[in-house]
Each structure stands twice: as C-alpha cells, then as structure tokens.
Z-matrix of the N, CA and C atoms (Angstrom, degrees):
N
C 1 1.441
C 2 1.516 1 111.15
N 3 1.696 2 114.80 1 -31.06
C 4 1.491 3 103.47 2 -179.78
C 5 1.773 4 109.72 3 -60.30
N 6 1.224 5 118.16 4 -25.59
C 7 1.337 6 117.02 5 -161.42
C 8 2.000 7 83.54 6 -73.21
N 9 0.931 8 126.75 7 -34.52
C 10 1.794 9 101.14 8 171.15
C 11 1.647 10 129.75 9 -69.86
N 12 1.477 11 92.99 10 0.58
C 13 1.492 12 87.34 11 -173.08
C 14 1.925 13 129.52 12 -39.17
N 15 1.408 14 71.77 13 -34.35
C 16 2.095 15 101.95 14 -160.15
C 17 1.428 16 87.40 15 -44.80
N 18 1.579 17 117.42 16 -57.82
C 19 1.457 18 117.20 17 -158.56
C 20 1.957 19 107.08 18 -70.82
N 21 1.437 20 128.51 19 -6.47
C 22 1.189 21 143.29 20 156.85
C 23 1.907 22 98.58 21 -54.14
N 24 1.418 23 103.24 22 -76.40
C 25 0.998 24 119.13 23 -154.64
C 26 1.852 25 101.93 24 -57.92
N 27 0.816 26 127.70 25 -12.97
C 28 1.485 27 136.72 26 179.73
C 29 1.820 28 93.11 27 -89.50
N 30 0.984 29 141.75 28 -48.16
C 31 1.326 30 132.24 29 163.13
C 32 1.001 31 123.96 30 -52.85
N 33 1.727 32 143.35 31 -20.34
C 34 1.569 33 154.67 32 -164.98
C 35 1.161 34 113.82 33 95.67
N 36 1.593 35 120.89 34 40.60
C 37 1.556 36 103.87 35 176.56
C 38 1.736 37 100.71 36 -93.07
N 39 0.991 38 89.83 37 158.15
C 40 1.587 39 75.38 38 -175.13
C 41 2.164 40 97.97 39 -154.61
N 42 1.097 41 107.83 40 1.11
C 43 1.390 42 112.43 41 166.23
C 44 2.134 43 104.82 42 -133.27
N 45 0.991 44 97.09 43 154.89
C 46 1.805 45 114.93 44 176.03
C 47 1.222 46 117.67 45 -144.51
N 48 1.026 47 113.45 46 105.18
C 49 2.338 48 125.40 47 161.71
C 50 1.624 49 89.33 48 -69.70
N 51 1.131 50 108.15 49 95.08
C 52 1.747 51 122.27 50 143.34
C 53 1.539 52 124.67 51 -46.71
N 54 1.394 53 127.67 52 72.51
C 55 1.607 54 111.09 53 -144.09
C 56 2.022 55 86.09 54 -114.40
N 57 1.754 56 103.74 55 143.48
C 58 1.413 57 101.94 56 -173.12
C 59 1.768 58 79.19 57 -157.75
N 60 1.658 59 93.51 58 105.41
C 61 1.132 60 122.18 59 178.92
C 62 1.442 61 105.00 60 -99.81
N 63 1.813 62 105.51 61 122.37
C 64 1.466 63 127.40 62 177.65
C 65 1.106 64 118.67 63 -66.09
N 66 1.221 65 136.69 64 -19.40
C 67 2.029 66 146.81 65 -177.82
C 68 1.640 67 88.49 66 63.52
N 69 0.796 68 121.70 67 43.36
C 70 1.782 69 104.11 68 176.61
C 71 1.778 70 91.63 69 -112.05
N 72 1.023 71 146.41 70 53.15
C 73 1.598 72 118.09 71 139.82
C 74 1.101 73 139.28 72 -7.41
N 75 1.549 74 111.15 73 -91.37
C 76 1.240 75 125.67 74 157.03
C 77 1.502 76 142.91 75 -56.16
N 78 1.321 77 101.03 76 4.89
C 79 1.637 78 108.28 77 -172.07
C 80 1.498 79 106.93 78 -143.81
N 81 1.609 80 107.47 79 60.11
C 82 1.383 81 102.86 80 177.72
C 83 1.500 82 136.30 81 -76.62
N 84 1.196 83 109.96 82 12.99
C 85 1.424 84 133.00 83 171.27
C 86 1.442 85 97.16 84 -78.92
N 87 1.251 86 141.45 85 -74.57
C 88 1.738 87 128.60 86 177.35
C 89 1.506 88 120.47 87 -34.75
N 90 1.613 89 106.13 88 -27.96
C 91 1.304 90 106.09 89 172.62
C 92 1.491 91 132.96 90 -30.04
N 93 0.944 92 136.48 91 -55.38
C 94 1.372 93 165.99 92 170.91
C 95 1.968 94 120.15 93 -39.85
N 96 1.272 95 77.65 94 -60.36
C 97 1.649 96 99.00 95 176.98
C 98 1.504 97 114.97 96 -73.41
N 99 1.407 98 98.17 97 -52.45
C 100 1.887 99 109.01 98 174.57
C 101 1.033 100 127.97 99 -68.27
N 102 1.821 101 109.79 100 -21.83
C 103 1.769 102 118.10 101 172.33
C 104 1.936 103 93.81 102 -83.82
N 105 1.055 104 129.31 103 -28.48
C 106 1.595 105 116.55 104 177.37
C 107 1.855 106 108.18 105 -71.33
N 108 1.366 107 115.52 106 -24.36
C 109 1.194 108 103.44 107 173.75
C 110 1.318 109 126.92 108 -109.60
N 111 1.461 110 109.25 109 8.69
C 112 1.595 111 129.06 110 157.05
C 113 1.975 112 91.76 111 -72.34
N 114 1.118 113 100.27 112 -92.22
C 115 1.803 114 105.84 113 -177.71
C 116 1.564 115 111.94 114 19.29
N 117 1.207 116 103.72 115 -102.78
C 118 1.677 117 102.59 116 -159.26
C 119 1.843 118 111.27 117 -39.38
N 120 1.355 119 113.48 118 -38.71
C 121 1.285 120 140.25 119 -178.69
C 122 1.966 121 104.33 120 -41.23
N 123 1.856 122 92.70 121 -78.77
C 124 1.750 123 89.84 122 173.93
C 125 1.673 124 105.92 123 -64.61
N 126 1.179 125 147.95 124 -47.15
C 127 1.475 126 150.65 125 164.02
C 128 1.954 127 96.52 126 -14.47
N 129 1.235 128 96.36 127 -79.81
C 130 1.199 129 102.96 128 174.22
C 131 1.520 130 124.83 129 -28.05
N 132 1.333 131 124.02 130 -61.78
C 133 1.529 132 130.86 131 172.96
C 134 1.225 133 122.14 132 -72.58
N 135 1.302 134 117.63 133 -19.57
C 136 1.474 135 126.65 134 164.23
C 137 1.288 136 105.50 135 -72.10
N 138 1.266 137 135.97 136 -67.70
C 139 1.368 138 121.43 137 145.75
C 140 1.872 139 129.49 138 12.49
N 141 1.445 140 91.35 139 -83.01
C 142 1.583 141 100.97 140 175.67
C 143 1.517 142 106.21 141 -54.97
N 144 1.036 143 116.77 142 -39.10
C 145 1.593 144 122.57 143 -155.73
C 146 2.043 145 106.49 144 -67.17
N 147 1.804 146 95.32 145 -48.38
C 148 1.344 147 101.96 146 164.53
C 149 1.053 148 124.21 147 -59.23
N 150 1.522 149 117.51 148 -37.25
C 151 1.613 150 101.51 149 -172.92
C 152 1.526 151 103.21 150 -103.44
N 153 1.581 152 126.49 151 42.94
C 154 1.465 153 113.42 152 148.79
C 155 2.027 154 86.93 153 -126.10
N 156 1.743 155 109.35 154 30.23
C 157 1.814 156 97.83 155 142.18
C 158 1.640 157 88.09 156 102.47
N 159 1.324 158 140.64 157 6.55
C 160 1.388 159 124.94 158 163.82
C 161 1.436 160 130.58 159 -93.73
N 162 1.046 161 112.11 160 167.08
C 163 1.519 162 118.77 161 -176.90
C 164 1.694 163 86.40 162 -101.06
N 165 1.467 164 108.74 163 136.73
C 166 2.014 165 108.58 164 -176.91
C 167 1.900 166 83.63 165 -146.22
N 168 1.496 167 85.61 166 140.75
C 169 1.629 168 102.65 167 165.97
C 170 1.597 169 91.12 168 -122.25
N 171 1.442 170 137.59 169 111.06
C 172 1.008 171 128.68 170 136.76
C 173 1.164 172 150.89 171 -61.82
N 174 1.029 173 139.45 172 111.98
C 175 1.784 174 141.21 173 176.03
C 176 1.471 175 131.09 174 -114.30
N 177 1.291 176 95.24 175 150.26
C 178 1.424 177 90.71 176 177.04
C 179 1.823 178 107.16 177 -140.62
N 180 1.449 179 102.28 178 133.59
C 181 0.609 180 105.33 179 -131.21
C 182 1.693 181 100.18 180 -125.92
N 183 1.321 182 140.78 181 130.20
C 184 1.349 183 149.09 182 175.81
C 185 1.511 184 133.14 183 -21.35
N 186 1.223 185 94.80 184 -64.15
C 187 1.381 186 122.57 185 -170.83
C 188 1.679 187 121.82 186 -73.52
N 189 0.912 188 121.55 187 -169.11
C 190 1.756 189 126.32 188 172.51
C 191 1.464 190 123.88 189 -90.66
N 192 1.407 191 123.74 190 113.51
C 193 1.174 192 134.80 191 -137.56
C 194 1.698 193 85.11 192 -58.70
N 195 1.348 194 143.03 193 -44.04
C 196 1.274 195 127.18 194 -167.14
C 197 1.437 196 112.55 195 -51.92
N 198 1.445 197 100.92 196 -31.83
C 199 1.782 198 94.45 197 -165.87
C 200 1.264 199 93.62 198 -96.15
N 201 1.336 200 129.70 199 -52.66
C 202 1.679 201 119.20 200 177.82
C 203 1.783 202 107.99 201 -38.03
N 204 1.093 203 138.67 202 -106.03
C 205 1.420 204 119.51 203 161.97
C 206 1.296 205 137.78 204 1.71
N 207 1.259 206 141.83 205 -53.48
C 208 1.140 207 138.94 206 146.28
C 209 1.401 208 124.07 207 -38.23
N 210 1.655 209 111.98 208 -68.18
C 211 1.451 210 119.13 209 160.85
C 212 1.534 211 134.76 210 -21.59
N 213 1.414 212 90.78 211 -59.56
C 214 1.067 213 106.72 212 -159.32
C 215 1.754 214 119.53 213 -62.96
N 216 2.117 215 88.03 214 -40.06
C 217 1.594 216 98.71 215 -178.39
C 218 1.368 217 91.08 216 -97.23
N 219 1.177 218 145.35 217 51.88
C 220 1.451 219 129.32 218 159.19
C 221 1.831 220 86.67 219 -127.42
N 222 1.317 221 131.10 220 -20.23
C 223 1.077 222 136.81 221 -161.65
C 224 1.802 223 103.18 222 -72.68
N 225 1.552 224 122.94 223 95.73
C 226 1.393 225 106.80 224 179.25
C 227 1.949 226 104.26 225 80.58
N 228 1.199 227 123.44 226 -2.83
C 229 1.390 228 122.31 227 -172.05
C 230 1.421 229 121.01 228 32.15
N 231 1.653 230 93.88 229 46.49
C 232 1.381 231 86.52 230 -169.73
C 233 1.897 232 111.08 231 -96.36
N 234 1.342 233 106.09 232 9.67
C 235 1.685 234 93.23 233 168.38
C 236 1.878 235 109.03 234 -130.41
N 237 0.997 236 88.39 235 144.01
C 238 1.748 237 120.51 236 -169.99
C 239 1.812 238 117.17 237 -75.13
N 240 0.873 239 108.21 238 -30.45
C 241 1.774 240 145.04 239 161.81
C 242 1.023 241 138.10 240 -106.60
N 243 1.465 242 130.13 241 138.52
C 244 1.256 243 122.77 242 159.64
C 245 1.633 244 106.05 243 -108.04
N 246 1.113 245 122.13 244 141.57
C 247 1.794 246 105.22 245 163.90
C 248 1.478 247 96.98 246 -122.34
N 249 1.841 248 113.38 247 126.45
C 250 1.268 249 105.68 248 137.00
C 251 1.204 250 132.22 249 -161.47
N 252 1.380 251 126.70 250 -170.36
C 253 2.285 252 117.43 251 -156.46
C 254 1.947 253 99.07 252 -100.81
N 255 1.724 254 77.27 253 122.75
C 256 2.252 255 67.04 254 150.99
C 257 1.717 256 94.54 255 -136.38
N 258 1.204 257 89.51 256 153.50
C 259 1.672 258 116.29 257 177.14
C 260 1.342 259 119.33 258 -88.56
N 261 1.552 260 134.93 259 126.02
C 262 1.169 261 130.70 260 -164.08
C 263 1.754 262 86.48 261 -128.84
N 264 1.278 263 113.90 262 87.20
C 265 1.540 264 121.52 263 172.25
C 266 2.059 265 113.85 264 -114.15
N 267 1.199 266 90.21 265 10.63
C 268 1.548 267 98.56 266 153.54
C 269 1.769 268 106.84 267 -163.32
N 270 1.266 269 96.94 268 -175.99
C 271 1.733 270 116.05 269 175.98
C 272 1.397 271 96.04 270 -52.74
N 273 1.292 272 116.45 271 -84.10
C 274 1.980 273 110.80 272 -168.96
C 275 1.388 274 99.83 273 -59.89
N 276 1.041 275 146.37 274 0.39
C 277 1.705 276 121.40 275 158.41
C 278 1.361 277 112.49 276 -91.88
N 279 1.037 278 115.57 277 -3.58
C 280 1.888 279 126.07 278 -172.37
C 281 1.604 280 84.43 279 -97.44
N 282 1.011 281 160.08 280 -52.39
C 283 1.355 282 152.65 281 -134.94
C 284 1.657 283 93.43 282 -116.16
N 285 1.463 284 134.07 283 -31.03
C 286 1.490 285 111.50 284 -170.57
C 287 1.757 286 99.83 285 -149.25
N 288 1.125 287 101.26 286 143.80
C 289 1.428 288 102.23 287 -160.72
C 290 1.584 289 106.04 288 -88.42
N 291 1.503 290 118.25 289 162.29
C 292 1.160 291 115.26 290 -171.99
C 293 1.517 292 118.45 291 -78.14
N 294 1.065 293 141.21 292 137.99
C 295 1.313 294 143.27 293 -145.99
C 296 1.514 295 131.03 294 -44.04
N 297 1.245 296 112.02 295 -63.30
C 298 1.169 297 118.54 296 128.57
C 299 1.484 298 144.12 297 36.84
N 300 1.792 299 94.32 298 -102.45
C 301 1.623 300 116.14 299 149.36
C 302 1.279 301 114.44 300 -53.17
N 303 1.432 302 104.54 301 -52.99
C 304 1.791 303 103.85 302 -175.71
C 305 1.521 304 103.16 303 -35.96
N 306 1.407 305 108.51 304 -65.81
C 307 1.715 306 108.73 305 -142.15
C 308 1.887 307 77.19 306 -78.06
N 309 0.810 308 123.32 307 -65.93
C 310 2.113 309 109.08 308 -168.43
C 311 1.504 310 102.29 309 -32.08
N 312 1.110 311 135.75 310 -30.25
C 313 1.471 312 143.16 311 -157.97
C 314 1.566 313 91.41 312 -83.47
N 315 1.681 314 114.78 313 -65.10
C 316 1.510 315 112.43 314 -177.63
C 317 1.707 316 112.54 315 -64.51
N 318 1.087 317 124.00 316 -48.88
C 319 1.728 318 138.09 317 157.22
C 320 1.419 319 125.75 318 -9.92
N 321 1.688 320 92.09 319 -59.10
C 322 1.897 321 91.72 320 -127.15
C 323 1.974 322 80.10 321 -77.95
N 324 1.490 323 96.84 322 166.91
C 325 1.499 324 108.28 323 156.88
C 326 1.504 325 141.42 324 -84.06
N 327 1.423 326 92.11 325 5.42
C 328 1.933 327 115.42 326 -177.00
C 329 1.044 328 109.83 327 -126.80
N 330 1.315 329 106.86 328 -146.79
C 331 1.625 330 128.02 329 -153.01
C 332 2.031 331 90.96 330 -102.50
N 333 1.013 332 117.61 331 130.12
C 334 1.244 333 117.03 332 166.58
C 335 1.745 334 122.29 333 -121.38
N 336 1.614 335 105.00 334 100.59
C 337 1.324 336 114.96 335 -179.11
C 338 1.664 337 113.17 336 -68.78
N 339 1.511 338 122.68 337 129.51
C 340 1.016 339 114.79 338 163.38
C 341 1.388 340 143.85 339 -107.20
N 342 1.378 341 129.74 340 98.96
C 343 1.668 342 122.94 341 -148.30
C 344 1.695 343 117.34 342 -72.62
N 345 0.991 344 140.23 343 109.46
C 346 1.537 345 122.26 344 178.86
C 347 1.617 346 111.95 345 -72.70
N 348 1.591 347 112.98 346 128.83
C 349 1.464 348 125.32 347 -168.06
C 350 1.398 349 101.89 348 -103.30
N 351 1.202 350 137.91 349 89.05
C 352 1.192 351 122.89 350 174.28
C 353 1.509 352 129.25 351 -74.80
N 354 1.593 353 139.21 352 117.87
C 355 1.427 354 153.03 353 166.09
C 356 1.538 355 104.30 354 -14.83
N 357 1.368 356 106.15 355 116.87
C 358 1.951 357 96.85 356 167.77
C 359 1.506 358 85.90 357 -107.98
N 360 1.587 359 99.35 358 -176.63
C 361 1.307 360 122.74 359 -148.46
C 362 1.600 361 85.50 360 -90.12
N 363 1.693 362 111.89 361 170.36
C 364 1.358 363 106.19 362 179.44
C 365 1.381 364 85.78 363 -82.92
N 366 2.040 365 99.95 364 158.55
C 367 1.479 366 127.73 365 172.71
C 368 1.549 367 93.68 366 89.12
N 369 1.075 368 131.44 367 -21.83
C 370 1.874 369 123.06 368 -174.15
C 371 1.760 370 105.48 369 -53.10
N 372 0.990 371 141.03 370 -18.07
C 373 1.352 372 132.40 371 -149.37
C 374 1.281 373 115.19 372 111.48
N 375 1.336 374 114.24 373 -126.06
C 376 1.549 375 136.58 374 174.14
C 377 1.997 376 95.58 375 -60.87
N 378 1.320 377 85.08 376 157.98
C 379 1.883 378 106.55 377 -178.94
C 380 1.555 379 89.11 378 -85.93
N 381 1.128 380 140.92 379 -15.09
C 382 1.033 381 97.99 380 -169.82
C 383 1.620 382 99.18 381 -167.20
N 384 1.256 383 119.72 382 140.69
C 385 1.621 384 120.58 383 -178.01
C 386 1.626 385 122.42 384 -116.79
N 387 0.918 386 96.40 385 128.11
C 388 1.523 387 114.56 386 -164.35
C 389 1.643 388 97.15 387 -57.10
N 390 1.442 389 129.81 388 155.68
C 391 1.163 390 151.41 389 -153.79
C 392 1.801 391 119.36 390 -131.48
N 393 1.136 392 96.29 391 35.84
C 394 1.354 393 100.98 392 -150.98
C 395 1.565 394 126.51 393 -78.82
N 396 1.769 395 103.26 394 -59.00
C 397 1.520 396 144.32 395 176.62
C 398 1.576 397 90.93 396 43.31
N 399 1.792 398 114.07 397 -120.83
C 400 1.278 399 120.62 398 -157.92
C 401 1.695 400 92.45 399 -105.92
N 402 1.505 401 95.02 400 87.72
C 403 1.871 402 103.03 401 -168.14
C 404 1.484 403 90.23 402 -50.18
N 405 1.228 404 132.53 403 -84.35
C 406 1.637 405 139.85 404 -158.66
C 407 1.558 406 96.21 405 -47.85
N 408 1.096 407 125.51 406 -50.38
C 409 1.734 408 114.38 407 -175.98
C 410 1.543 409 135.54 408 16.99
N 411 1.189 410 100.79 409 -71.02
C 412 1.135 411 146.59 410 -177.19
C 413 1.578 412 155.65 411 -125.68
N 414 1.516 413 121.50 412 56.56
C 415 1.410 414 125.73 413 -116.66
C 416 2.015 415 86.49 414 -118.04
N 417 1.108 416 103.77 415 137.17
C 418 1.647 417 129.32 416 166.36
C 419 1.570 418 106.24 417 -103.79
N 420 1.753 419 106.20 418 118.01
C 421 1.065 420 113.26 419 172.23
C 422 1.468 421 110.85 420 -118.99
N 423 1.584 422 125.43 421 117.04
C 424 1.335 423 131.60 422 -147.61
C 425 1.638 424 109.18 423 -117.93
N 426 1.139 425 123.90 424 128.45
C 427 1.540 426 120.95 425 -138.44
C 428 1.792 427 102.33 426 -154.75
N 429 1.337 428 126.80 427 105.55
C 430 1.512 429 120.39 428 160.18
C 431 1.166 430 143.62 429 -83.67
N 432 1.592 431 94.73 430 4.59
C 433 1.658 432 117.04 431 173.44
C 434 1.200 433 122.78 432 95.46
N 435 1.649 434 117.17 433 -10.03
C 436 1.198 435 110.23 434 -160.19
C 437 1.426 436 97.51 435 -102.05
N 438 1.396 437 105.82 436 -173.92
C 439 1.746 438 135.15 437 -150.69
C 440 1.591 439 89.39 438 -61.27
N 441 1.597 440 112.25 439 -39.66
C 442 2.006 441 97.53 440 -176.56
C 443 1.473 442 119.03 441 -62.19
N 444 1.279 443 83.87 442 -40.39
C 445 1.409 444 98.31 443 -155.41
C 446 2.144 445 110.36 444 -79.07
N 447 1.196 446 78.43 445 -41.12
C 448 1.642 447 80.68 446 172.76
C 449 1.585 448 123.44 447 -130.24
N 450 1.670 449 110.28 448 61.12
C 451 1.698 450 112.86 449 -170.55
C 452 1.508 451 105.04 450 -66.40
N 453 1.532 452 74.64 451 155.67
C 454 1.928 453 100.47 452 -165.69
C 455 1.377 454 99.02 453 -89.61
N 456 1.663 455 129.19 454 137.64
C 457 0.932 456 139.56 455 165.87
C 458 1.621 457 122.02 456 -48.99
N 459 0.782 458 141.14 457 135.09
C 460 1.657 459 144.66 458 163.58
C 461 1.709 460 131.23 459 -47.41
C-alpha cells in the first residue's frame, strides 16, 4: 500500500500514522517480542513514505487492528483518512470484504479508502501486489438518494 501513497500525496496528504496492529488483546505477554519483529518492517515503510516527501509517525500497536484503527482516528480526530487493502482471490472475497475492513468501514469516523491487493503466484516475491496505477483516474460515486447519503443544503 505504501507504493500508492504518491497518488495520496497529489490530493494534499502531506502527514501518515503508519499503524501495524498486533491482534494480541488478550495475550499481552507476546507483545514485546512481536513489536521487535514488526520494527525494522514499519521502519522500513516509513522510510519509503519519507522519501516520496511525508511526515510518518509509525506505530505499532497492541490491540486488534479493528479497534486500533478506529481508535486511533476517532482519538482527538486527528486523521482525515483511513487507507486500507482487501484481496479479492476468489468469488466470496470479491463480493464481501474481509472482516476487518468491514467493521473499520462501519466504525471509523472518516473517509475510508479501500486498496485492492491482488494474489501473485507462489515464488513471485511479496503475497501480494498492490492495485493501484492512476488511483484518482477514474472515480465511481455511488449514491441511493437518500437524506445520508445526499443532505440538502439549508
């Protein structure tokens, strides 16, 4: 997903919370070990992120990525975006998103971007390749008319 940033950064983003939520709740004893082998990893993408021109606070973070995410940008309202990947590598993953996204999608207090990750073949490298090209390009705006979705000015 960092490799889409660029097309962010053409909109005015100009800061990123790097957030890499451990799912450990209940098991805060792994904490410790799993944030040292998260580390170099977000380090790493924060990295990329600075040198295509952002300001990045990375974290990592305890809890279950639904509530870390949610939390975090409802915390102080201090983020404007959400960005994140679902994979459509069969029919029921093309039609319903992985859980996750779902609940940040019903949750969050912002804007929630969703990246499509597409499956490479085994031996390709990385599991999975970002879907990105000319993200803004081409944009579908999807609308049922009603009072949420399209409020009437005053």
């Amino acid at each position: 997903m960092v490799r889409c940033a660029h097309a962010l950064k053409q909109l005015g983003a100009r800061q990123i919370v790097l957030l890499h939520a451990l799912g450990l709740r209940h098991l805060p004893d792994m904490a410790p070990r799993l944030q040292e082998q998260a580390e170099p990893r977000i380090q790493e993408q924060a990295s990329s992120l600075r040198a295509q021109g952002f300001e990045v606070t990375p974290e990592v973070a305890p809890g279950a990525a639904i509530h870390e995410v949610v939390s975090r940008c409802a915390r102080g309202g201090d983020c404007s975006l959400i960005v994140m990947a679902a994979t459509s590598d069969s029919v029921v993953r093309t039609v319903v998103l992985g859980s996750t996204t779902t609940h940040v999608l019903h949750d969050a207090t912002c804007p929630v971007l969703v990246l499509h990750l597409k499956p490479r073949q085994e031996g390709d490298g990385d599991r999975c390749e970002v879907v990105c090209g000319e993200l803004l390009r081409h944009v579908a705006f999807a609308t049922d008319f009603s009072d949420a979705a399209e409020p009437r000015s005053k």
